[in-house]
C-alpha positions in Angstrom: 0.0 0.0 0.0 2.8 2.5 0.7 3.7 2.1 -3.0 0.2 2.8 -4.3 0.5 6.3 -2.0 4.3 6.8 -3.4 3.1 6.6 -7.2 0.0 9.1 -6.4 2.5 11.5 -4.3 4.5 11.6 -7.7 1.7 11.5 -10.0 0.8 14.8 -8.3 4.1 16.0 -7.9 4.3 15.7 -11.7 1.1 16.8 -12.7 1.9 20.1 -10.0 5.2 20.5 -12.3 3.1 20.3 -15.7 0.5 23.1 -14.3 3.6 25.5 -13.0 5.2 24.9 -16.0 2.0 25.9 -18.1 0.8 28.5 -16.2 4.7 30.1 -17.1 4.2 29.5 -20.6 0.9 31.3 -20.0 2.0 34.0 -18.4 5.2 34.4 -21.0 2.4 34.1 -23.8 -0.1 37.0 -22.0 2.7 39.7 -21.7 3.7 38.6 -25.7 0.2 39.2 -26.4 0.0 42.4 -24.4 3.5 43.3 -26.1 1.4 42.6 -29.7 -1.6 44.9 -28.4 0.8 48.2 -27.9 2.5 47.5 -31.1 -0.8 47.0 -32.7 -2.0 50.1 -31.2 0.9 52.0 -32.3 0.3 50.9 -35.8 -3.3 52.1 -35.9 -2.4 55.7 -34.6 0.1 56.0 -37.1 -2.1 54.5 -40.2 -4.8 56.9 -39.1 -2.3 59.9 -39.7 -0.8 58.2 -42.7 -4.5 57.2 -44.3 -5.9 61.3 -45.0 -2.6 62.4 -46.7 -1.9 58.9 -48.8 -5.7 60.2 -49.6 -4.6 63.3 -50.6 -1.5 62.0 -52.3 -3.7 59.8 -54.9 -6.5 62.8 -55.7 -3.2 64.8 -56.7 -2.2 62.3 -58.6 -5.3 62.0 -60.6 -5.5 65.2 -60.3 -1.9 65.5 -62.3 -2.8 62.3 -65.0 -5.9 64.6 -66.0 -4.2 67.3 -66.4 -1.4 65.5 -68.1 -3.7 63.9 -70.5 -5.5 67.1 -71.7 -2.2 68.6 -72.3 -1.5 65.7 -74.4 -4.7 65.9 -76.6 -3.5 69.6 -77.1 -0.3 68.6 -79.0 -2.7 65.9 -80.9 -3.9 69.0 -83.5 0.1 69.9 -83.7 1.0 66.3 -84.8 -1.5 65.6 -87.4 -0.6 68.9 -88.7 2.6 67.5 -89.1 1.8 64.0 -90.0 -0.3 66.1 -93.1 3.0 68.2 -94.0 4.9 65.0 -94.9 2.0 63.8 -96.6 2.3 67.0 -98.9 5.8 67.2 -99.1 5.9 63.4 -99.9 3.2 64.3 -102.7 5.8 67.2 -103.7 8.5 64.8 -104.0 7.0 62.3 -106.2 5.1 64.8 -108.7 8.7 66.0 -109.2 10.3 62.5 -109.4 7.6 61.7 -112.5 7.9 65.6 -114.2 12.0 64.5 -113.6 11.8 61.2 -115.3 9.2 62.9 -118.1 11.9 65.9 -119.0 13.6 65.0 -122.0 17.8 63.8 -121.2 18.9 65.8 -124.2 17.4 69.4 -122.3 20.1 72.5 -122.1 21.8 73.8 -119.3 20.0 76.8 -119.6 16.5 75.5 -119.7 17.4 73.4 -116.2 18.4 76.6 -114.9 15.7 79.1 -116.0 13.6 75.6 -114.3 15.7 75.9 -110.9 15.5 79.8 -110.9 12.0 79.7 -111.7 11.6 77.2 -108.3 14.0 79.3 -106.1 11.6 82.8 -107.2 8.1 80.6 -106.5 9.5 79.7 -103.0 10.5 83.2 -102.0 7.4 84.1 -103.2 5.6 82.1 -101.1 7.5 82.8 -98.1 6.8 87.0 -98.7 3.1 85.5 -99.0 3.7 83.6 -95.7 4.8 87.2 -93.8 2.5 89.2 -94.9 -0.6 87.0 -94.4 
C-alpha cells in the first residue's frame, strides 16, 4: 500500500510540475500578447495619420494624369498637322520625281536653270506670301 501512495505523491508531484510549467508559458504568452496589443495600437495611430494624406497623395495624382492627359490631346492637332505636312511634301517629291523622269535627257543647261531659278523665285514668293498674311 505505501507504493500505491508513493506513485499518487509523484503522480501529483508531476502533474503540479506540468500546471507550474503551463501557467509560465501562459504568463510568458499574455505579456507577448499584451506586447502585440501596444505595437498594434501603435500601428493604428500612425495609419490613421498616414491614411488622409496617402488620400490626398492619390487625388493629386489623378489630379496631375488629368491634367497630363489634356495637355496631351492639345499637341494631338500639332501632330496631325505635321503627320499632313509630310503627306504633302511626300506628294511634292513624287510629282517632281515623274515631271524629272518625263523631261527629256537631251534638255540644255540653260533650260534646267531658267527651271531651278524659276523654283528658287516661286518659293521666296511664297514665303513673302507667308509674312504678310
Amino acid at each position: 500500500m505505501d507504493f500505491v501512495y508513493i506513485g499518487v505523491f509523484m503522480c501529483a508531484l508531476a502533474f503540479a510540475l506540468v500546471v507550474i510549467y503551463a501557467a509560465f508559458v501562459l504568463k510568458r504568452a499574455a505579456s507577448t500578447m499584451e506586447s502585440v496589443s501596444e505595437t498594434l495600437g501603435e500601428v493604428e495611430q500612425k495609419m490613421n495619420h498616414i491614411t488622409p494624406e496617402l488620400c490626398k497623395t492619390i487625388d493629386e495624382t489623378g489630379r496631375t494624369v488629368d491634367d497630363l492627359q489634356e495637355k496631351l490631346a492639345a499637341t494631338d492637332s500639332l501632330f496631325a498637322t505635321l503627320d499632313n505636312l509630310g503627306i504633302s511634301i511626300n506628294e511634292g517629291s513624287r510629282y517632281l520625281n515623274r515631271q524629272t523622269e518625263k523631261a527629256s535627257p537631251f534638255t540644255s543647261p540653260k533650260y534646267r536653270k531658267r527651271a531651278t531659278d524659276m523654283i528658287k523665285w516661286v518659293d521666296v514668293a511664297y514665303k513673302l506670301y507667308k509674312k504678310v498674311r
